[in-house]
N, C-alpha and C positions, 0 to 999 in steps of 0.2 A: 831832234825835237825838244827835248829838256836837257838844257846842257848848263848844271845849277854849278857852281865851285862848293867846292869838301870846306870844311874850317878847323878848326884844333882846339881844342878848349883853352890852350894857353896863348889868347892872341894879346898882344901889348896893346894896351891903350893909346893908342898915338895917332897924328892928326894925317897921313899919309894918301897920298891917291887912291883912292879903289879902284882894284885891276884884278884882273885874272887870280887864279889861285894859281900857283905852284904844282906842277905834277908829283912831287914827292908829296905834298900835302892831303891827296883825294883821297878817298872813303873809296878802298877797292870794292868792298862788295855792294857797293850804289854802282859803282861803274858795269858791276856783272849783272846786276839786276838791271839795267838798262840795254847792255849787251840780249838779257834774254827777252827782255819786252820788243823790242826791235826785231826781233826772229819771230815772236809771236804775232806782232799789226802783220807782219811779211806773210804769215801764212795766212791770215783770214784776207788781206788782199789780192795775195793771188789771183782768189775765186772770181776778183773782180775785173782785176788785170786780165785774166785768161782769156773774159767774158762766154766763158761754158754756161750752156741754160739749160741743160736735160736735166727733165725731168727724174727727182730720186727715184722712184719705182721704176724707170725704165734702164738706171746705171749700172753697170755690173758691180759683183758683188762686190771686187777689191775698190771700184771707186766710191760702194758706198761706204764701206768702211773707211775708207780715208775721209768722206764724209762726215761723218758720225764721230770721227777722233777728232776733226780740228773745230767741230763745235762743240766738243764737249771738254777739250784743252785748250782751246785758244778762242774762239769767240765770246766778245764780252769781258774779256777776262786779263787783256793787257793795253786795252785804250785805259781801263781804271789804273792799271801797275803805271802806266805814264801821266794821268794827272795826281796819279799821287805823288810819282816822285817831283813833278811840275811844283804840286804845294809843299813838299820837304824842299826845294829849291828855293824858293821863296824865302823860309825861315831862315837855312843858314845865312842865304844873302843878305835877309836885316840883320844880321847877329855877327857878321863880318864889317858891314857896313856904321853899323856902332859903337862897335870896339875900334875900328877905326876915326870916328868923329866925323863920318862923312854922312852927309845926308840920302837919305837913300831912296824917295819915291820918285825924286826927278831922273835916277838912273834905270829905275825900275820901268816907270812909264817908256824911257827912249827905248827899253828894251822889248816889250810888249810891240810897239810900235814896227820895231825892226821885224819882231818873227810874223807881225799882219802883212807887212810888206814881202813878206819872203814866202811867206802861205800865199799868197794871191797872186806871186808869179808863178808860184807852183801848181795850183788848180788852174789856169788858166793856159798855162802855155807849155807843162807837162800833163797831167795826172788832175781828173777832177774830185778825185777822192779827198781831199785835203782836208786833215784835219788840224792845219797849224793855224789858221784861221782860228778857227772855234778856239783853242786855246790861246790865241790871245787875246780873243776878248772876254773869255771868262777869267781873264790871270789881272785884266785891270777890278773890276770890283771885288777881285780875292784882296786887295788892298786894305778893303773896309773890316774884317776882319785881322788885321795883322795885330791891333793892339788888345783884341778880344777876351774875355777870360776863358776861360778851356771850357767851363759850362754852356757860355753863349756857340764855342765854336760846334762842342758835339751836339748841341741842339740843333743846331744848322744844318749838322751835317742828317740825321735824323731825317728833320723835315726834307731834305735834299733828295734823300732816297727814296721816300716815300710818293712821292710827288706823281714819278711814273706810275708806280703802282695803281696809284687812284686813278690815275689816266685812262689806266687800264681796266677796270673793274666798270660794271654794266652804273646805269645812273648818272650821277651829274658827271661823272668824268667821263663815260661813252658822249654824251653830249660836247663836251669839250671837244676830246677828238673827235666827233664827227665835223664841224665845225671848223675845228684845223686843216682838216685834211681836206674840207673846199677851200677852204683859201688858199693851199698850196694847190690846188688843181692844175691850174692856167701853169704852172710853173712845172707841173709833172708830162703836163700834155708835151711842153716842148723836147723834153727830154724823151719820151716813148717817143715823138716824131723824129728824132736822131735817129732812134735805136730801129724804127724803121725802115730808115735811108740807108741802114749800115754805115754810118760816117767812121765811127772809127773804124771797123775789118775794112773796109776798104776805098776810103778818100782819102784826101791827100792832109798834108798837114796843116795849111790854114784853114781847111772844110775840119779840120778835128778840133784847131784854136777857137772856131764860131760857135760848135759844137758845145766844149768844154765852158765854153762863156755863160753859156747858157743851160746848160744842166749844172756848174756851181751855183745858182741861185737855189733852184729845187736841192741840193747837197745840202747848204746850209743852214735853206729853211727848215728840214726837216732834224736836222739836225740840233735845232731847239726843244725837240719831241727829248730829249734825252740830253739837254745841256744839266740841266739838274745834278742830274748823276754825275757828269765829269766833275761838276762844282763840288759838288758831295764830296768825292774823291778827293779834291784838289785839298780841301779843310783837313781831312784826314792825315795828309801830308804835311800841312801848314802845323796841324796838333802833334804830329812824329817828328817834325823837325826841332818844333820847338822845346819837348821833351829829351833831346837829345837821344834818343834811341837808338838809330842808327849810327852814331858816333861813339854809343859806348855798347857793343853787344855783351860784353860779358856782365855788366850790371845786370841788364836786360832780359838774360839771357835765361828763366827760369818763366819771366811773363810771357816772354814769344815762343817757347815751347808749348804752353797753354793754348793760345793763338792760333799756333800751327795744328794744333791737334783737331782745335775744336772748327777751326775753318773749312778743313778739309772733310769732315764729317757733314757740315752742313753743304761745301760746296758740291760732294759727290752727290748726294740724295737729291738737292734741288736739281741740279745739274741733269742728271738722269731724266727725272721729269721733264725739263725743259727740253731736251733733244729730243725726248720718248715723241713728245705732244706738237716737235715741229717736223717728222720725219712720218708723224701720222697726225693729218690733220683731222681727221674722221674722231680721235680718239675723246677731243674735249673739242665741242662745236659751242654754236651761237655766242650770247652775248661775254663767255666764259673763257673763250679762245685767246682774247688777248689777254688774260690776266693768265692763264697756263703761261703765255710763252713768252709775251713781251714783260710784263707782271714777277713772274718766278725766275728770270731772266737777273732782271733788275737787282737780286738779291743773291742768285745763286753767282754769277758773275766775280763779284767783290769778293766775294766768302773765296774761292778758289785764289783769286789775287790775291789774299792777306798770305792763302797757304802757300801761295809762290814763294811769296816776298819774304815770310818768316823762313821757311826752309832754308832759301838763297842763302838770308846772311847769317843761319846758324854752319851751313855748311862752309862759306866761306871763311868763318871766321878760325877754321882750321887751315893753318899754313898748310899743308900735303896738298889740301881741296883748292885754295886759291892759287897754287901754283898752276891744275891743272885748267882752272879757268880764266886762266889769262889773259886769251884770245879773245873768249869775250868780253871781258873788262877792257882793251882796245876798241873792239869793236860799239863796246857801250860809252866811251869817250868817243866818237865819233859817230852818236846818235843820229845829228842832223843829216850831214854828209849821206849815211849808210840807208836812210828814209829816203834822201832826192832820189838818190843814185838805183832804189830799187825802182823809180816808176821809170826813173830815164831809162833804165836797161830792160823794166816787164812792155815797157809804151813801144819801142824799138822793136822790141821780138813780140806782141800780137795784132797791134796796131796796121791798119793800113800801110802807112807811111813806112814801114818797116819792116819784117819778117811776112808779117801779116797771118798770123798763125791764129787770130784772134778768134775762139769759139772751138779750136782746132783738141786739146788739149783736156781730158777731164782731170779729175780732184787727184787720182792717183800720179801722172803725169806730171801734172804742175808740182805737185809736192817733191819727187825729186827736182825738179826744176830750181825751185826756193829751198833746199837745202844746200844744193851745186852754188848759187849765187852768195848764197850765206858764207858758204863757206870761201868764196873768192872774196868775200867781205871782209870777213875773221884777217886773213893773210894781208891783204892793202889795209887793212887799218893798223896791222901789228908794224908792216913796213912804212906807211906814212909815218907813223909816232917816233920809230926810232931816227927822222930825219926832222920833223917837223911838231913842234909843242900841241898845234890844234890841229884839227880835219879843215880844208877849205872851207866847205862849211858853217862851220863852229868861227872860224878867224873871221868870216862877212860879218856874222851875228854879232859876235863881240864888240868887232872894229864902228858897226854901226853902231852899237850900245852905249860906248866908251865915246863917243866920237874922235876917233883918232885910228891910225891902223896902229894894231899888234903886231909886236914882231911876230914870227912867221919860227924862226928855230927854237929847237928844243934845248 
């Protein structure tokens, strides 16, 4: 899904091709934070993949607790860790792109272009979950910002956040959403008239394709209820990259302990809330419910993302720690690759068309399930790399980017 090239502070000024980075080049602990953001979408998709609907109050205890951990570690909380490193991807790419004397918005755009075309085979004729859509088209107007001053961007980012919030809250923004959410009607009805048919547990695969056609319109309209926030995010990234942060941790390294401290504090206490008040919805009622859960969501989500993200690369930036998570820093250079491959392989095993186990599986279950798969991941990514420079993947995205194919070895 974000598959940005590392850069080196010492790049020569010279008029050369833009290409690929160099694998001795990358920013391990961006490849490990990517590594774990990808294990994180994996677990809150699951729930989706599985397509399990009992009801919490009626699950046993172990599946509500499996419950209760992966929205309180993982939802919300690593769609933000990937457009941010989406807008940190951005930065280095203008900062590579400069120092080499090459122009860089007509490569940016083929590449935006590329991962629209590659989300829209993918919700359509895998997985209607698809979030590589949305990010590419919020990564073209992430452009208007690239020459920004850092005040205009954290204002952006600010207002960004905010946005759902007010959505949320009873008055002009209930009105808003109420509003929205007729206009996406016609478009939700067709999607509950799937899920009536049982099309995906048990039709065939082009009854899933028609399906999938049609519930990605309600995916992506609704998915503007909360483009804000990825945008949010993506600036954040755009402002981390360009501050060099993640390229020099030891500078750094005294601000992002603060970060980490104070993230995690805020992201436990909202966070708690937020699960407390969607696991009882009796607890905070009427016009007040969406700003408890959608509202404090919004905010506690990031705040745990910062504390990911600061942790990751203070830990990594101890050799002992980045040797042991190597695996996923393979796994995190084969970002896209290891995203297809989890709907082609969850689509397979609940789906009609395949195992058909769909509905079959609660949150405990599934969860080993996506730990087993992760971890077939971790091993084919460490063995593609040692034969091959990019993931299949990653080499389409590029090859269409660059227009030219990439070589292929390492």
């Amino acid at each position: 899904m974000i598959d940005a090239p590392a850069i080196s502070p010492a790049i020569p000024e010279v008029s050369v091709a833009l290409g690929p980075v160099a694998p001795s080049r990358r920013i391990e602990s961006v490849d490990i934070l990517r590594g774990i953001a990808i294990l994180g979408i994996f677990l809150v998709n699951m729930l989706s993949y599985s397509g399990f609907r009992q009801p919490f109050e009626q699950m046993t205890l172990v599946d509500k607790s499996v419950n209760v951990l992966i929205k309180f570690l993982a939802q919300a909380k690593f769609y933000p860790l990937f457009s941010l490193l989406f807008g940190w991807g951005m930065a280095v790419q203008m900062e590579r792109a400069a120092a080499r004397g090459m122009p860089f918005v007509p490569f940016y755009l083929r590449r935006m272009i590329s991962l629209l075309l590659i989300g829209l085979v993918h919700a359509i004729l895998i997985w209607h979950g698809d979030i590589l859509v949305t990010y590419a088209l919020l990564g073209i107007p992430l452009l208007l910002f690239r020459k920004a001053p850092d005040r205009v961007i954290l204002l952006a980012v600010i207002i960004c956040m905010l946005v759902p919030v007010l959505i949320s809250t009873p008055g002009p923004g209930g009105e808003f959403r109420t509003a929205y959410t007729e206009a996406a009607a016609p478009l939700r009805e067709e999607m509950i008239a799937g899920k009536r048919l049982n099309v995906f547990s048990t039709g065939s695969y082009p009854e899933a394709v028609l399906q999938r056609s049609k519930q990605v319109r309600f995916s992506y309209a609704m998915s503007l209820y909360w483009a804000t926030h990825v945008f949010g995010m993506m600036l954040v990234g755009l402002w981390v990259g360009r501050k060099g942060i993640l390229q020099d941790i030891p500078r750094y390294r005294p601000a992002l302990k603060k970060v980490m401290w104070g993230s995690l504090a805020v992201g436990i206490v909202l966070n708690i809330f937020w699960v407390w008040a969607t696991v009882n919805p009796d607890l905070v009622s009427g016009d007040l419910h969406d700003l408890a859960t959608r509202g404090v969501r919004t905010i506690g989500g990031p705040a745990l993302t910062l504390f990911y993200l600061t942790a990751v690369v203070l830990i990594a930036d101890r050799a002992a720690w980045n040797e042991q998570l190597s695996g996923l820093a393979a796994a995190g250079r084969m970002t896209l690759t290891n995203y297809l491959l989890q709907s082609v392989i969850c689509t397979l095993i609940f789906y009609g068309y395949g195992l058909g186990a769909f509905g079959d599986m609660g949150p405990f279950l599934t969860l080993l399930l996506t730990l087993l798969i992760f971890r077939f991941q971790i091993a084919f990514s460490v063995w593609w790399l040692h034969r091959y420079r990019f993931g299949p993947a990653e080499w389409l995205w590029r090859s269409m980017s660059y227009g030219k194919l990439q070589p292929m070895q390492a």
